[in-house]
C-alpha positions in Angstrom: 0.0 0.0 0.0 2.9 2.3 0.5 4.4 2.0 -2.1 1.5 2.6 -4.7 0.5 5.8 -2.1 4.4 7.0 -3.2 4.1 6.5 -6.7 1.0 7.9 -7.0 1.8 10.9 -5.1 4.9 11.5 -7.2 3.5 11.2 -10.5 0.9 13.7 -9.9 3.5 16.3 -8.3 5.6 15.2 -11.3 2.5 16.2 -13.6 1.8 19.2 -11.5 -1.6 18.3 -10.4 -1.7 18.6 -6.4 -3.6 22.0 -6.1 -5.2 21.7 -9.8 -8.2 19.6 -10.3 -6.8 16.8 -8.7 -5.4 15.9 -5.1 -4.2 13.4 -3.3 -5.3 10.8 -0.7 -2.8 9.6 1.3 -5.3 7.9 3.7 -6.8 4.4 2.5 -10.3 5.6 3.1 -12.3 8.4 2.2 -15.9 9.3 2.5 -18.0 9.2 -0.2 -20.6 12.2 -0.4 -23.9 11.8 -1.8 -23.3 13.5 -4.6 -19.9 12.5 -5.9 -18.7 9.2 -8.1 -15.9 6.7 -6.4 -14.5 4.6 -8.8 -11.8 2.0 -7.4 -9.7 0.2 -10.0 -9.6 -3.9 -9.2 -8.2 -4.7 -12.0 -5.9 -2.3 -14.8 -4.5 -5.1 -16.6 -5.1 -7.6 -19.3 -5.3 -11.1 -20.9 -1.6 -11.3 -19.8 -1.3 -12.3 -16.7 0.0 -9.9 -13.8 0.8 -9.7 -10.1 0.5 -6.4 -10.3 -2.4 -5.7 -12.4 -5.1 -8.3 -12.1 -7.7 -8.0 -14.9 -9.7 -5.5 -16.2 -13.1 -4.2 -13.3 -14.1 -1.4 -12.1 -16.2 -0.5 -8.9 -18.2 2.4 -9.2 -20.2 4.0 -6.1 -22.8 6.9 -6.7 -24.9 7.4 -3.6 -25.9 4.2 -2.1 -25.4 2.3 -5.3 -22.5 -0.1 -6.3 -21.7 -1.9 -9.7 -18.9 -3.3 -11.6 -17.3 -2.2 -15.3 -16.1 -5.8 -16.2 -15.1 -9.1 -13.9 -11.7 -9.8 -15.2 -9.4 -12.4 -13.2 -8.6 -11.3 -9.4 -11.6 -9.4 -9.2 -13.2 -11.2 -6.6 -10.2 -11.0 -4.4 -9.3 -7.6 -5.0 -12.8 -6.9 -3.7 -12.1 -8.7 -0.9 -9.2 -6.6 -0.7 -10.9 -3.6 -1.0 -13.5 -3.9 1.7 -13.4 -7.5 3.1 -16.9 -9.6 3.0 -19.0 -6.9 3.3 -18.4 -5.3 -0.4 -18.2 -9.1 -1.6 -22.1 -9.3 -0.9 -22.8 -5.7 -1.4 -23.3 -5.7 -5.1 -25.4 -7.4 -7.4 -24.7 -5.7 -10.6 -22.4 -5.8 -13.3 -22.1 -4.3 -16.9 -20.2 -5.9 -19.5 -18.4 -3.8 -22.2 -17.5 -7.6 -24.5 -17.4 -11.1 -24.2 -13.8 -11.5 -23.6 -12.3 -13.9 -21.1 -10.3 -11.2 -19.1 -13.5 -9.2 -18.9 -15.8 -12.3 -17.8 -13.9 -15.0 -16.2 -15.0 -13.6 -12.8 -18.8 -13.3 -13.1 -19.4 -16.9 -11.5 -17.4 -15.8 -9.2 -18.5 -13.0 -7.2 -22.3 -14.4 -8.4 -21.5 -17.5 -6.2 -19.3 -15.8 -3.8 -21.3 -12.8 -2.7 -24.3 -15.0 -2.6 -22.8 -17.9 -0.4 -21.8 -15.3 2.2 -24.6 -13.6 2.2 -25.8 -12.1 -0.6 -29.7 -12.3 -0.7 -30.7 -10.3 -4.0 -30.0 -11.8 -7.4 -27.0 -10.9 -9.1 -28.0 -9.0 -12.8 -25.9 -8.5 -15.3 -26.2 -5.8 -18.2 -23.8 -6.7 -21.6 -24.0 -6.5 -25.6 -25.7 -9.6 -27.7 -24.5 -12.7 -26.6 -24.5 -11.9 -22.5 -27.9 -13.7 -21.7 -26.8 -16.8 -23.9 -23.0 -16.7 -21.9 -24.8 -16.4 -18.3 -26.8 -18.7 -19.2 -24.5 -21.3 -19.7 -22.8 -20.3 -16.4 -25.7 -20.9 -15.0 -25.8 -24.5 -16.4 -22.3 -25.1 -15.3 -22.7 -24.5 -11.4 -26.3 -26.3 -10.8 -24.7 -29.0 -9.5 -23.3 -26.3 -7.1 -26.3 -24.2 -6.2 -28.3 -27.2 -5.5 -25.6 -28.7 -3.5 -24.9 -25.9 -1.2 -29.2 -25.3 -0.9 -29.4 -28.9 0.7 -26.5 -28.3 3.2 -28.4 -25.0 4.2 -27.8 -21.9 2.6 -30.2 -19.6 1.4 -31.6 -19.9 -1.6 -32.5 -16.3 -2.3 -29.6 -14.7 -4.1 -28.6 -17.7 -6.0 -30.0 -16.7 -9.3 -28.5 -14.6 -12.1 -30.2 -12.5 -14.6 -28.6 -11.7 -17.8 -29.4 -8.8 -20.3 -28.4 -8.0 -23.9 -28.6 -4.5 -24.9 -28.0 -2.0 -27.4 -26.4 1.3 -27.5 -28.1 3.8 -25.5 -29.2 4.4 -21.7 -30.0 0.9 -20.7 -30.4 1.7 -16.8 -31.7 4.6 -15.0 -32.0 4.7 -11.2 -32.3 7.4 -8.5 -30.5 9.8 -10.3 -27.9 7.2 -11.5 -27.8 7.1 -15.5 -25.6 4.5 -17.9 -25.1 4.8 -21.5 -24.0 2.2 -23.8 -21.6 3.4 -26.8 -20.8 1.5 -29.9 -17.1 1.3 -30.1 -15.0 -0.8 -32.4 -13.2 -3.9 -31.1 -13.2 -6.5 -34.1 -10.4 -8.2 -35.7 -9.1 -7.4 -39.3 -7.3 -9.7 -41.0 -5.6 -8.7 -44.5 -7.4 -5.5 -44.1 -10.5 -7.1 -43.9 -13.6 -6.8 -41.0 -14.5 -10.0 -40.1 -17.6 -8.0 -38.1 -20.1 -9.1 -40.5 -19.4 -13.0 -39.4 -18.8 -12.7 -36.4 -21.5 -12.4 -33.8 -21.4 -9.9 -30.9 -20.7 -6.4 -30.4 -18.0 -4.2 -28.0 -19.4 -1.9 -26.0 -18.1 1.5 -23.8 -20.2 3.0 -20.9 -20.8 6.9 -20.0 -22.0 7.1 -16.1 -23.7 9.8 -14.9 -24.7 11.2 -11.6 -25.3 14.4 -9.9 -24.0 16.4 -12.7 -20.8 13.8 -12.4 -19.3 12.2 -15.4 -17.1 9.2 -16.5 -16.2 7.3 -19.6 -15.3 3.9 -20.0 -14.0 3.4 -23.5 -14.1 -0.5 -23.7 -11.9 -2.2 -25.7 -11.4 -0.4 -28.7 -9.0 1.2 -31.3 -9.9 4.7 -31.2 -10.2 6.9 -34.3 -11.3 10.2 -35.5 -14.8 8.7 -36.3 -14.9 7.0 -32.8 -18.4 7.5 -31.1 -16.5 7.6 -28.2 -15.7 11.3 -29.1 -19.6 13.2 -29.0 -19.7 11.2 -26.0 -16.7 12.2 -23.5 -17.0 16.2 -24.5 -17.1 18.0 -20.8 -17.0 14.5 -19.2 -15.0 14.6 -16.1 -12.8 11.0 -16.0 -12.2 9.2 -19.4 -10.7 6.5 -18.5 -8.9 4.8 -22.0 -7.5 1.6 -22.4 -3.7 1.3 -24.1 -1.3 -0.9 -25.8 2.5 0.0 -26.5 3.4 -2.3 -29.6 6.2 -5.2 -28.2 9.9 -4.6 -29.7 11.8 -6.3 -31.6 10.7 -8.9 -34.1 10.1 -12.3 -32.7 7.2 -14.7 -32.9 5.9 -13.2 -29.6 6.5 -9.8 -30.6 4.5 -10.3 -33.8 1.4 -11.8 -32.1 1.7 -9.0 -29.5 1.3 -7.1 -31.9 -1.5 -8.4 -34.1 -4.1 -7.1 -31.7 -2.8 -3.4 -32.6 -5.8 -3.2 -34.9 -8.3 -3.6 -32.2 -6.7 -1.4 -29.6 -5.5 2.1 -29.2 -2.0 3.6 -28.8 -0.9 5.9 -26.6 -0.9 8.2 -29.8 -4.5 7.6 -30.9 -5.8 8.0 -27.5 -3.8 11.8 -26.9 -5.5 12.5 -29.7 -9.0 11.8 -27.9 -7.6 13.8 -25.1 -6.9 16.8 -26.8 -10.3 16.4 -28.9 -12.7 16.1 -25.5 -10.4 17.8 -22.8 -11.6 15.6 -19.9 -11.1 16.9 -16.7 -9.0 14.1 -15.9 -7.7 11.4 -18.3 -6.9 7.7 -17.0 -4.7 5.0 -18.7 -6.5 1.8 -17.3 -6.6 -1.8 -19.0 -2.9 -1.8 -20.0 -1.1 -4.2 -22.7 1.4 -5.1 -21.8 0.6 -5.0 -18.1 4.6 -4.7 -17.0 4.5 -1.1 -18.8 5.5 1.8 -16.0 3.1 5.0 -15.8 6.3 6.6 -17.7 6.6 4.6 -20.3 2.7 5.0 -21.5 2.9 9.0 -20.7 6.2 9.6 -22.5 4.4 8.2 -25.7 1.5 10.6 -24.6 1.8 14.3 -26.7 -1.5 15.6 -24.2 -0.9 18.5 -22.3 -3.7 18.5 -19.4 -3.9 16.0 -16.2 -3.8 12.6 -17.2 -2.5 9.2 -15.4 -2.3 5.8 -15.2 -4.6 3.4 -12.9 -2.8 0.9 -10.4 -4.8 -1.7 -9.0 -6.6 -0.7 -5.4 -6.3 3.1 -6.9 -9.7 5.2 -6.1 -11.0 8.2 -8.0 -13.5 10.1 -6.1 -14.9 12.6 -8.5 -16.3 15.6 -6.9 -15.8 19.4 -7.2 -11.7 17.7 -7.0 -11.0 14.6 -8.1 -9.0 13.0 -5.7 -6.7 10.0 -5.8 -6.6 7.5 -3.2 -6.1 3.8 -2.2 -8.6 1.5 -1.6 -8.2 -1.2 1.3 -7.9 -1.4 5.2 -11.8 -1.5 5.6 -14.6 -4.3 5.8 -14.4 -7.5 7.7 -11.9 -11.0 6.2 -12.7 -13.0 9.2 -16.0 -14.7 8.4 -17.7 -16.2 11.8 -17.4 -12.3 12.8 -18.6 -10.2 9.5 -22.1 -10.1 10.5 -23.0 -9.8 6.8 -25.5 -12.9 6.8 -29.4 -12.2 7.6 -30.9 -14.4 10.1 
């Protein structure tokens, strides 16, 4: 925890941001007002695996209500991290930006996690076409679980799992909380060639609203000048971009490393989104590959205004500052003494 309270701390002095529109948190909590957004980074990594950056999820907090960009690998224990068993039953949504592995593998999960230990409400998750089919067959996978674990005594409510697919657009609105699916593009080209047209399924990003509080989660994507992306993130307060430096050199790994350059942005294409919205804050999250340092992706970064990348256990609370902090030290990790399970 130290040491990602020092680096963060330096990079922004380095940036010049303490004092600016962003300050930071050298505490590992912070309160959360009522009209302010807290996102916590689980995950900033990506189908490479990491010690340091677990997958790709997000936790976002407006007023009493919780939900997760993404359940990429880790996810559930960086929760548990975060704020011990009584954030791992706490939320019972999730929305999906693609079908992905690293942006899925964890949905069964914290499904069957949050409910075992307590969780009483049903777990919903919101995603493009193909979600409800995927869930479904998550669903079919653990049965034998569920029905195992309802004869030796747990509660049955919580245990089920409703799956959406939607289309671009607000999807969900609720007590002043908004989400917006985007259309962005995240499909392979071969020869030059979109194989979109065969292959079923979309990539999706998110803009949150709340209280006159903004962020954008681009998704996986390769952003252009014709990215929807852009009408979407003007006066937006966090856009938070994914990345991928292209690997060195030319061996085999280098060249597949580099194959998925066509479905992701560099640190090029995405200053260029910078300097076209002029977020209040810009944030490097989802990074490929995941052993890049925060210098390496802003030295290839010509953008002028605040900007930095995410560590896992980072927090954003985005108020009239946004402030930088580090989630953990809170919640309960014994079990027999979490008092998080409803007589």
């Amino acid at each position: 925890m130290k040491k990602l309270t020092a680096t963060i701390s330096a990079f922004c002095i380095s940036l010049g941001l303490q004092g600016q529109t962003l300050s930071v948190n050298e505490t590992t909590s912070d309160t959360l007002s009522n009209d302010n957004i807290k996102l916590t980074f689980l995950g900033t990594g990506a189908p490479r695996p990491s010690l340091t950056r677990y997958g790709p999820s997000i936790l976002v907090e407006a007023g009493g209500q919780k939900l997760l960009v993404d359940a990429g690998p880790g996810m559930r224990e960086r929760l548990f991290e975060a704020g011990g068993f009584e954030l791992l039953t706490d939320i019972n949504l999730i929305i999906l930006t693609h079908l992905h592995f690293d942006h899925t593998i964890s949905v069964p999960g914290l499904w069957l996690s949050g409910w075992l230990f307590g969780r009483k409400s049903p777990m919903t998750i919101y995603g493009p076409v193909g979600t409800e089919s995927m869930m479904g067959h998550f669903e079919s996978a653990y049965a034998w679980d569920i029905r195992y674990r309802e004869i030796v005594g747990v509660h049955e409510r919580g245990s089920e799992l409703n799956a959406f697919d939607i289309e671009p657009g607000v999807f969900y609105e609720q007590d002043g909380l908004k989400i917006t699916a985007i259309s962005v593009e995240h499909m392979p080209v071969i020869k030059g060639y979109s194989l979109s047209p065969v292959l079923e399924g979309s990539t999706l990003g998110f803009r949150i609203d709340y209280n006159e509080r903004s962020v954008i989660f681009s998704g996986d994507t390769r952003t252009t000048s014709s990215s929807n992306l852009i009408e979407h993130s003007m006066g937006v307060d966090v856009l938070i971009h994914e990345v991928q430096v292209p690997a060195p050199g030319n061996s085999p790994e280098a060249q597949l490393a580099n194959v998925s350059l066509s479905v992701h942005s560099t640190p090029e294409q995405v200053a260029a989104l910078f300097r076209n919205t002029r977020p209040r804050l810009g944030v490097y999250s989802h990074i490929i590959p995941p052993e890049l340092t925060s210098e390496q992706i802003t030295e290839a970064t010509d953008y002028d205004g605040p900007m930095l990348v995410a560590e896992d256990l980072m927090t954003l609370t985005i108020g009239d500052e946004i402030t930088v902090g580090i989630a953990g030290d809170s919640g309960t990790n014994i079990f027999t003494e979490a008092d998080v399970v409803d007589q």
